[in-house]
C-alpha positions in Angstrom: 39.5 38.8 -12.6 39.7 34.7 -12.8 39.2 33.1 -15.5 38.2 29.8 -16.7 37.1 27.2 -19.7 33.5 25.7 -20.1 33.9 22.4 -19.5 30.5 20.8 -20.0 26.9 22.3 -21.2 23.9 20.9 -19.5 21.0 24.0 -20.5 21.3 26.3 -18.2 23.7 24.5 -16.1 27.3 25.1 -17.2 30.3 23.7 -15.5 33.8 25.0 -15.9 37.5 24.5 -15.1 40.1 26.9 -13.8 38.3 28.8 -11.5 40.2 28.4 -7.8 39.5 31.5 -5.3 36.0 32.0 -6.8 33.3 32.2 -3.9 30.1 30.9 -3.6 27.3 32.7 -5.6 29.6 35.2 -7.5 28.6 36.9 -10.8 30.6 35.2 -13.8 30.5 36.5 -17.2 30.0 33.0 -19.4 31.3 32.3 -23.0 32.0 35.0 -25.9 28.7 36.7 -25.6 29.2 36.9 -21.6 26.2 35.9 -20.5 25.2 36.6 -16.5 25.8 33.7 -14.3 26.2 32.8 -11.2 28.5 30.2 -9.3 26.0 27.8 -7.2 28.8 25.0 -6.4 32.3 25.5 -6.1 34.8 22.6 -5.4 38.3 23.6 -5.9 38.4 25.4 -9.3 35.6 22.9 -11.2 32.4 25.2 -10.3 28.9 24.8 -11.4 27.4 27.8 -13.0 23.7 29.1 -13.5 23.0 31.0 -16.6 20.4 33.4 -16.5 20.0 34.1 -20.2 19.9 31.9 -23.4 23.3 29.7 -24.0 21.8 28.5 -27.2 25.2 27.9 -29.4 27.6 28.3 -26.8 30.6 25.8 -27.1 32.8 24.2 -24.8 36.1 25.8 -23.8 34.6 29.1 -23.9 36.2 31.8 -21.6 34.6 32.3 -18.1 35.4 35.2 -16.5 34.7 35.6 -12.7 34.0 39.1 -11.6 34.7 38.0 -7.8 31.1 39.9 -6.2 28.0 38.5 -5.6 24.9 39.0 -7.4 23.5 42.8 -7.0 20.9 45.1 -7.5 21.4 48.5 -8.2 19.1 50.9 -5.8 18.3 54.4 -6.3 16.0 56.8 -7.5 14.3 55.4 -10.9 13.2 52.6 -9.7 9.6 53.0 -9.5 7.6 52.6 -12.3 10.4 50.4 -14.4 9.3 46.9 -15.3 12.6 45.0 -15.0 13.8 41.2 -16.0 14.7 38.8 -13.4 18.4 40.2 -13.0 17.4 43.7 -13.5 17.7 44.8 -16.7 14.9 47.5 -17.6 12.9 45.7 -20.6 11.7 49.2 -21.9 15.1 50.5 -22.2 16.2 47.3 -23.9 13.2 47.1 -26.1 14.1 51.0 -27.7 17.9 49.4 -28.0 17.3 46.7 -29.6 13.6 45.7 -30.5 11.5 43.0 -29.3 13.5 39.8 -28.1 16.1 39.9 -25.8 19.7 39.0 -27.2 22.3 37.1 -25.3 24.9 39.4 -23.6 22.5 42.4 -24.2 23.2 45.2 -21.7 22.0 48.6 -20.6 22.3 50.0 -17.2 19.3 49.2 -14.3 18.6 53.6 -14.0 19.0 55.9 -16.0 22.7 57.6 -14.7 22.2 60.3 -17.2 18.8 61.5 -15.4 19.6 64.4 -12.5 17.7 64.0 -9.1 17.1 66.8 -7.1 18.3 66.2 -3.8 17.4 68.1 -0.3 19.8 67.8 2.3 18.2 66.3 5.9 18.3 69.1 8.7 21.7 69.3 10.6 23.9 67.3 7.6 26.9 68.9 6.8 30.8 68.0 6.4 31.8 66.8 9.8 28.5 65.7 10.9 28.5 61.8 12.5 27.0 59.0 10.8 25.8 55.8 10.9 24.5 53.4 8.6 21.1 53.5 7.1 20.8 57.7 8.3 18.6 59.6 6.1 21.3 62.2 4.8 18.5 63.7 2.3 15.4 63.1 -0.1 14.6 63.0 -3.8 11.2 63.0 -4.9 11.2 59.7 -7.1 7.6 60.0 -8.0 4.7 62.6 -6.9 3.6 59.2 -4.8 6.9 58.2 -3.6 9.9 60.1 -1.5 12.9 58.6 -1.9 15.4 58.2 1.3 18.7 58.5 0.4 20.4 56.4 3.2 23.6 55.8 4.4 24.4 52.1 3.1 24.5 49.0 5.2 28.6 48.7 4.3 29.9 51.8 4.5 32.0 51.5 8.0 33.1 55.6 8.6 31.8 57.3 11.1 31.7 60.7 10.2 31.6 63.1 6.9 35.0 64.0 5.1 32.8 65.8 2.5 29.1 66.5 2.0 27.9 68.5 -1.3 24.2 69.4 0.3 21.3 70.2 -1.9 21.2 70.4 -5.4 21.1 68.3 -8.8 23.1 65.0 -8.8 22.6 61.9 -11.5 22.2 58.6 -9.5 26.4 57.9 -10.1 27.8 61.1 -8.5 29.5 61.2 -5.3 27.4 63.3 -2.6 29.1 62.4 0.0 32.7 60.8 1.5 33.3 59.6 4.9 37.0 60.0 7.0 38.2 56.3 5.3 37.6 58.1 2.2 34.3 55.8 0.8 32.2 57.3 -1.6 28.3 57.7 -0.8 26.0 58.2 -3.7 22.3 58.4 -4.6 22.5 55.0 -5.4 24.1 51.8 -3.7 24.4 48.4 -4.4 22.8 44.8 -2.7 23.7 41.6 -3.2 19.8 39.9 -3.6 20.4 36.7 -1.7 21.4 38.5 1.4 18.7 40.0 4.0 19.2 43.9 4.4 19.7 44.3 8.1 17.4 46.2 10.4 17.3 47.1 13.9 14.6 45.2 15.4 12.0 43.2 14.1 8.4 44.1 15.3 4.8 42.1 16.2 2.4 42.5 13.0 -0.5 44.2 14.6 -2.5 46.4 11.8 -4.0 45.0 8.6 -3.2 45.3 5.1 -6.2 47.0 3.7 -7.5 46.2 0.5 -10.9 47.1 -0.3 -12.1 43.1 -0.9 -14.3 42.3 1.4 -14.0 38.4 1.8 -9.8 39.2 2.7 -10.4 42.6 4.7 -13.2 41.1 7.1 -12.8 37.2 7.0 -9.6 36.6 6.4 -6.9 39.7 7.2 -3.6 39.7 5.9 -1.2 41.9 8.4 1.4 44.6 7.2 4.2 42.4 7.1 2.5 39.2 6.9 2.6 37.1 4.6 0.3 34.9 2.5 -0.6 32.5 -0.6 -3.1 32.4 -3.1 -3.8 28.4 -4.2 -5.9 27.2 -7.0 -6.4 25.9 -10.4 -5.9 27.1 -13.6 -8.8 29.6 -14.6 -10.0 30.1 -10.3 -8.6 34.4 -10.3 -5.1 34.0 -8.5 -3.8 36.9 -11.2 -7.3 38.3 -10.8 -6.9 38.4 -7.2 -3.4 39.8 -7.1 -4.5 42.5 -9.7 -7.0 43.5 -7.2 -5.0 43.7 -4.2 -2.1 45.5 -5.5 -4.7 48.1 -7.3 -6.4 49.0 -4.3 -4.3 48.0 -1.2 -3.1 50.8 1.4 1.1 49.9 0.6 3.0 52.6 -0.3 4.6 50.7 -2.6 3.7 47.3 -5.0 6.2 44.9 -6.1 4.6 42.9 -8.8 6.8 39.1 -10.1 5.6 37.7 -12.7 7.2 34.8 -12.3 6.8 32.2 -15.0 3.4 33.5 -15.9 2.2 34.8 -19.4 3.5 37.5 -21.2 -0.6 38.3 -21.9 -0.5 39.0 -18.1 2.2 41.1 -17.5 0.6 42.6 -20.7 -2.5 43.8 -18.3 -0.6 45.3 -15.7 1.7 47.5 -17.8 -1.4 48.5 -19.8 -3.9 48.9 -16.8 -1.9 50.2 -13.8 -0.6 53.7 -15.5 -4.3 54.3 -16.3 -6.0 53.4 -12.5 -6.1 55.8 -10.2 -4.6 55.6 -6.5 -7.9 56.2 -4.4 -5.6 57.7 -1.8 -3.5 60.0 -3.7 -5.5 60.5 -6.8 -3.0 59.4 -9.6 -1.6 56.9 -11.4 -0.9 53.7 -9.8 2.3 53.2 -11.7 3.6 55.6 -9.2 4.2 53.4 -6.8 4.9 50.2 -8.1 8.1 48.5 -9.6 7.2 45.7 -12.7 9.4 42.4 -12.3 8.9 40.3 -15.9 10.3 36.6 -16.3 7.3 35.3 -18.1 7.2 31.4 -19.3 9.0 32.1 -22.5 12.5 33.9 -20.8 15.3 32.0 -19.7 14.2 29.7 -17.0 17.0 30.3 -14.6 16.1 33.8 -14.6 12.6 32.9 -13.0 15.0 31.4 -10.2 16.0 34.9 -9.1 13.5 36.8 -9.5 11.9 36.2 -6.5 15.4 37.5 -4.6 15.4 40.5 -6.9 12.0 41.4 -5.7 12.3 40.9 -2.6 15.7 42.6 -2.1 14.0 46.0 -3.9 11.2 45.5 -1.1 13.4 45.7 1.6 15.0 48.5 0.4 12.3 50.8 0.3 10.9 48.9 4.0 14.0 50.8 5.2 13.0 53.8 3.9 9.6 53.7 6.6 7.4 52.2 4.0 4.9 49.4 3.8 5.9 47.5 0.6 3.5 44.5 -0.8 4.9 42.2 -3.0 3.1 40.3 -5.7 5.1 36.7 -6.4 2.6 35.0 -9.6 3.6 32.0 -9.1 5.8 30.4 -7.0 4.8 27.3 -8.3 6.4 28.1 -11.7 9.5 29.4 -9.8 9.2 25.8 -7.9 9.4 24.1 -11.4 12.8 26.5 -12.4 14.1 25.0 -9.6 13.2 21.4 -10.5 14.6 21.8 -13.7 18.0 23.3 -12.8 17.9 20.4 -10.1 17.8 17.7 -12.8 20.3 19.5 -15.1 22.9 19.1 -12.1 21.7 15.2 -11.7 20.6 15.8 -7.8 18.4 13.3 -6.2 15.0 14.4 -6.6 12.6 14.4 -3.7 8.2 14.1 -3.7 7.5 14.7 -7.6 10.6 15.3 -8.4 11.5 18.6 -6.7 14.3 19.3 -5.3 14.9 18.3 -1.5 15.8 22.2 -0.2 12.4 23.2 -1.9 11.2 23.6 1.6 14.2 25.5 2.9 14.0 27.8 -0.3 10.7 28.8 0.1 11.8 29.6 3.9 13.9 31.7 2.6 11.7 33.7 0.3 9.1 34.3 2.7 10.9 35.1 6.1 12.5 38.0 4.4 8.7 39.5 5.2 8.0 41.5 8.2 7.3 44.5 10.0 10.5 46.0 11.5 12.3 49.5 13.1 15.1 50.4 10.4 18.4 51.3 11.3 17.0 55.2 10.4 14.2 54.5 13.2 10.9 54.6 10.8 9.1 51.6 10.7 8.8 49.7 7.8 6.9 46.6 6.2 7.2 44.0 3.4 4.2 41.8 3.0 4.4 39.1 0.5 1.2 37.4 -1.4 2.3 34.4 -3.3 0.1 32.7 -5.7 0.4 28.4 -6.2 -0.6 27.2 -9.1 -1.3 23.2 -7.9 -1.9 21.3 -10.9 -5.3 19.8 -11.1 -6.3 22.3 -8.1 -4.7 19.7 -5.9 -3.7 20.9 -2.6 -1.7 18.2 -1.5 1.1 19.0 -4.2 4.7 20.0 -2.3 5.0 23.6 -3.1 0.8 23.8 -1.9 2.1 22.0 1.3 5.1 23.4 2.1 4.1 27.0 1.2 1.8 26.4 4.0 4.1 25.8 6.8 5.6 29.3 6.2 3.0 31.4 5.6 0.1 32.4 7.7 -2.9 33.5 5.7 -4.2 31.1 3.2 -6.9 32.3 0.4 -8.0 29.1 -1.1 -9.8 29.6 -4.1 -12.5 27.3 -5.4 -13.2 25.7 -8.6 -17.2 25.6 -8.7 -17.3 29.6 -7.4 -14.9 30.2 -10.4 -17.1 28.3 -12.5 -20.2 30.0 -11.2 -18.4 33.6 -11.9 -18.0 34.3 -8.4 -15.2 36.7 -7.7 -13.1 36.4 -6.2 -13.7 32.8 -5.9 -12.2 32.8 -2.4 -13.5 29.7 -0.3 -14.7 30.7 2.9 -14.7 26.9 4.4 -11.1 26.2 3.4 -9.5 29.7 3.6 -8.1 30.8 7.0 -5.9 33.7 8.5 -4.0 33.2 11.6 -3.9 37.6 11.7 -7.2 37.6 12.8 -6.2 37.6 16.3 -3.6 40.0 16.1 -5.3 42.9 14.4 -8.4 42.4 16.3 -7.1 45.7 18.6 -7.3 47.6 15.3 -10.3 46.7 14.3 -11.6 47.5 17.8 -10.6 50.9 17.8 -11.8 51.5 13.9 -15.0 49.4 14.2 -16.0 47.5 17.4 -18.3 45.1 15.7 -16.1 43.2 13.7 -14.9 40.5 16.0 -18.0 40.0 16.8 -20.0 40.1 13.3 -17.1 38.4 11.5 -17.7 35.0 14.1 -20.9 34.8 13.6 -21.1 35.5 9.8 -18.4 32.7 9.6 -20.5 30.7 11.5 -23.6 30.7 9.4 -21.8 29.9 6.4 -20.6 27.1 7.8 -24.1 26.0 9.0 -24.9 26.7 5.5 -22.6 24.5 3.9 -23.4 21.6 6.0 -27.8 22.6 5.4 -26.7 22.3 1.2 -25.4 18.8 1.7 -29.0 18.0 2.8 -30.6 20.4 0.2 -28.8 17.8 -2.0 -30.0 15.1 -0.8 -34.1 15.4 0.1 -34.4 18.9 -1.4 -35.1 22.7 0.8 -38.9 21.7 1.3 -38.0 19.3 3.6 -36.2 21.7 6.2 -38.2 23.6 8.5 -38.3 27.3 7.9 -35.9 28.7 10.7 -33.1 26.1 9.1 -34.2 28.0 5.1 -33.5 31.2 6.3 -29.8 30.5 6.6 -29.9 29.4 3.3 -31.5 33.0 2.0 -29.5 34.8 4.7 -26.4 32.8 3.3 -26.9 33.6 0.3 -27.7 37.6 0.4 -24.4 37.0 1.9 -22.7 35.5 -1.1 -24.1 37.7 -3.1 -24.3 40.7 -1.3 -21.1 40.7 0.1 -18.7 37.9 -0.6 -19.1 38.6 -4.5 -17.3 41.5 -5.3 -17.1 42.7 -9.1 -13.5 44.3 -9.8 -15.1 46.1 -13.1 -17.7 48.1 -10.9 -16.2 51.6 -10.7 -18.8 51.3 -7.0 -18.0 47.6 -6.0 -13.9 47.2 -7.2 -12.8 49.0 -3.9 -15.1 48.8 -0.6 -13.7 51.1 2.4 -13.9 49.8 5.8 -17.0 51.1 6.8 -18.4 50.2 4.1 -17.6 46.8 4.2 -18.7 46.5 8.0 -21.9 47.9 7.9 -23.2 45.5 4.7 -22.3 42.8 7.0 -24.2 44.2 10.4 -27.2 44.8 7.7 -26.9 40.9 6.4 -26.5 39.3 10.3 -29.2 42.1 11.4 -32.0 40.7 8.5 -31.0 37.2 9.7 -31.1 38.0 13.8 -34.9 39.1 12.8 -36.2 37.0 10.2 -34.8 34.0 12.4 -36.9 35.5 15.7 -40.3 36.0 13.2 -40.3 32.9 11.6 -39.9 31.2 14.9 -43.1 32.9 15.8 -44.9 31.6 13.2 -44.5 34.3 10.4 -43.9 32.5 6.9 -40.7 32.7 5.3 -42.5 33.8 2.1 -43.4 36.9 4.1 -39.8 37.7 5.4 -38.4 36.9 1.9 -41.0 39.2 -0.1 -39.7 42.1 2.3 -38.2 45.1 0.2 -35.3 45.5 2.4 -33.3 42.4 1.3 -33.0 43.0 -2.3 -31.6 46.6 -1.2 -29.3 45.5 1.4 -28.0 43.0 -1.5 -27.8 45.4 -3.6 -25.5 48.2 -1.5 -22.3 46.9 -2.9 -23.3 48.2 -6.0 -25.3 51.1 -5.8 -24.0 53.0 -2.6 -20.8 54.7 -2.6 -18.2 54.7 -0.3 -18.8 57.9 1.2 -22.3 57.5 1.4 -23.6 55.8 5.0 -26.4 58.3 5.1 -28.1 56.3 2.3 -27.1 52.8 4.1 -28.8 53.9 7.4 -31.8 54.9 5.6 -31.9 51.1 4.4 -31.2 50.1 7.3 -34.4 52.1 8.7 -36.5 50.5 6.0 -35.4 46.8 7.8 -36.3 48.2 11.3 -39.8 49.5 9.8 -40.5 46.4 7.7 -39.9 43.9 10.1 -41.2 45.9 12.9 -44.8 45.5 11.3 -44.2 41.2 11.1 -43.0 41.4 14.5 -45.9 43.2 16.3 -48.7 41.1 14.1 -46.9 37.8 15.3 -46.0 39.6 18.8 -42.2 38.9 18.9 -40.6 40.7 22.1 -37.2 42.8 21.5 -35.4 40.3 23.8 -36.2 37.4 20.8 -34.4 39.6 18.3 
């Protein structure tokens, strides 16, 4: 190992002496209590260090020792269902150690090594067999939700099996396997976070990330291996949001960063998740997902690398052939780690005072999602949801603006639909997805009328925005009838089906065709009342109709599996309005 002396103490930021033949983002153990850091400038010998825990009392000309390897994860069986710091260090396992604060230089290992897996050997793997990197050369069943794919790793560089053990019981540390340059294959391997796990080909995003809210699933899509942000306010849902998608979402696996966020809220998730059920497998959700905590009282530099921590652990179970969502709340508070460790090293700031490779960071972050072929031929995903937390609400704040050059799905929420207890509080004038296109051939073959219904629901919401502006101005009475039923149809449609309520054992998850045919229903009332009024029929008449407080209602009321009860409601419309039409005579081709 190198070593070094502290030279100067800046926070977080340390710089040292002595440490020529160091590389560039390698692990250094800092001062007497050898705390984790990591070189971020080198220039012959005097490098620049990141701490990731608390310095507090650490003294100049303190030892530095460089371990000469980059930053790395451990990955193996035992990852799921661990909540982890920002440089993996399981906060349970700590906690029993040593109680409730972390202490500097406190370690423990990532998984438990003392824990046997049991281990099934993939057909036709034996000593002598070929392989290449990233073959499947067995399973372990991590979880009853998740089977883990013990793969060849991306460095090993032998080509064929010296030794193989086969199946039986092995902790995550033994050797399983060796190749013909004598390296040693194991349960587990290791990955330094800053670098991109390779893959053999990256693929077009063509089927959408499911996840039972209506206003995302049918308005605005998110793809498997897409990727996309969350803006808005203090108090407008982003966590809300996020707790909703990653409880109900069709991933096999969630990723949840809390990143800079309160401990209350990471609080939520540890205490709700093991207790929801997985509507597709019928147990716990903690099953399949992996906790990453650097809440707004730990170590800021931490909050810098958790993002790369969480991303890394999604790519390594992508290349397993699974669709992995990741959870980052916020990257605005990860934004402001980096401003801070930006001043501390006296760099130039750029637009309110970030730093100027904010942009390129967050590029780097989010083009680590996608939907690819693994180098073990399964196809694989990593879709990341990123909340921004704009100060003020104000979109036109730098992480707000560039976040949006690199993502492609943008869920703005809204400060009056918070306030009015509309959730999620997702605009649908300033919110758009640019996956709409792209898994319209999905939605074709699952439900044919949701290009079609989805354009012209948009549509009449945006009529109805522009219709309130008047409304505000010379009041409704002053609009003609057929322009007031938008704003009754638009709002059965806000209330109906934009307004979902996530503590509704009914309404918290809506399946597809669910979701589909409250929407035909809505545009279907609309289609008719429109045709009657225009025949004369009062709106009082359409409005008093029994129909429209039931289709509002659906959400609510009707289960998932039960369509037999929406067509009956839907017969009630047909029958209800086919007595206005035939007193006002309005012809089938008006409808």
């Amino acid at each position: 190992m190198i070593h070094g002396k502290i030279t100067r103490i800046a926070g977080p930021i340390v710089y040292a002496d002595g440490l020529e033949g160091c590389g560039l983002y390698d692990v250094v153990n800092v001062g007497k209590n050898k705390l984790i850091g990591e070189i971020i400038r080198q220039n012959e010998g005097k490098a620049v260090i990141q701490v990731y825990e608390d310095d507090t009392g650490m003294q100049i000309g303190e030892d530095v020792e460089c371990t000469e390897a980059p930053l790395s994860l451990k990955l193996g069986p035992g990852l799921v269902g661990t909540i982890y710091d920002g440089i993996q260090r399981p906060l349970k396992a700590m906690f029993e150690d040593k109680g409730s604060f972390l202490l500097p230089g406190q370690r423990t290992t990532p998984i438990d090594t003392e824990k046997k897996w049991d281990f099934v050997t993939t057909d036709g793997i034996a000593e002598g067999s070929a392989i290449k990197i990233g073959m499947v050369l067995g399973t372990v069943k991590e979880t009853e939700s998740v089977v883990h794919a013990i793969m060849v790793p991306p460095y090993i560089k032998g080509k064929t099996l010296k030794s193989f053990k086969g199946n039986g019981s092995y902790t995550v540390d033994e050797v399983i396997a060796t190749t013909e340059l004598d390296e040693e294959i194991k349960l587990s391997q290791n990955w330094p976070i800053r670098k991109p796990r390779p893959y053999a080909a990256k693929l077009g995003v063509t089927e959408p990330l499911l996840t039972g809210q209506r206003v995302i699933d049918v308005f605005f899509p998110l793809s498997k291996g897409g990727t996309a942000a969350i803006p808005g306010g203090f108090g407008t849902g982003k966590t809300m949001t996020q707790h909703a998608v990653a409880k109900w979402c069709d991933a096999d696996l969630i990723i949840y960063i809390g990143c800079g966020e309160r401990g209350n809220e990471m609080t939520d998730v540890l205490t709700e998740f093991p207790e929801l059920i997985d509507p597709r497998t019928g147990r716990s959700l903690m099953e399949r997902t992996i906790l990453i905590a650097n809440t707004s009282n730990m170590p800021v530099a931490a909050r810098e690398v958790s993002l790369y921590s969480g991303i890394t652990l999604a790519e390594y179970y992508r290349d397993m052939g699974m669709a992995v969502a990741i959870m980052a709340d916020s990257t605005s508070r990860w934004a402001e780690a980096l401003r801070e460790l930006s001043g501390r090293m006296e760099e130039m700031p750029a637009e309110e005072g970030f730093p100027a490779y904010l942009p390129t960071r967050l590029a780097e972050f989010y083009e680590r999602a996608g939907r690819i072929t693994s180098l073990c031929n399964k196809e694989g995903s990593v879709s990341v949801i990123g909340a921004v937390s704009p100060m003020g609400g104000d979109f036109s704040e730098p992480v707000t603006q560039h976040t949006k050059r690199f993502i492609r799905c943008f869920w703005a929420l809204d400060r009056e639909l918070a306030n009015a207890r509309h959730y999620p509080a997702i605009s649908w004038i300033d919110s758009y997805s640019e996956y709409a296109e792209e898994v319209k051939d999905w939605w074709e073959k699952t439900n044919p009328q949701w290009a079609d219904v989805r354009d012209k629901a948009l549509e009449l919401l945006k009529k109805e925005q522009k219709l309130e502006q008047i409304v505000r101005l010379i009041g409704p009475d002053a609009l003609p009838d057929s322009e007031r039923i938008v704003l009754v149809v638009a709002e059965m449609m806000k209330n109906g089906f934009l307004q979902q309520n996530a503590f509704d054992d009914i309404d918290a998850y809506c399946g597809v065709e669910k979701q589909i045919k409250i929407l035909v229903l809505i545009m279907k009332f609309y289609n008719r009342a429109l045709a009657v009024v225009k025949a004369g029929a009062p709106l009082s008449k359409v409005t008093a109709l029994s129909c429209r407080e039931k289709i509002t209602r659906i959400k609510s009321l009707i289960k998932n599996d039960e369509m037999d009860k929406i067509n009956e409601i839907d017969s009630l419309l047909d029958e209800e309005f086919g007595g206005i039409e035939r007193i006002y005579q309005v012809s089938e081709a008006a409808v």
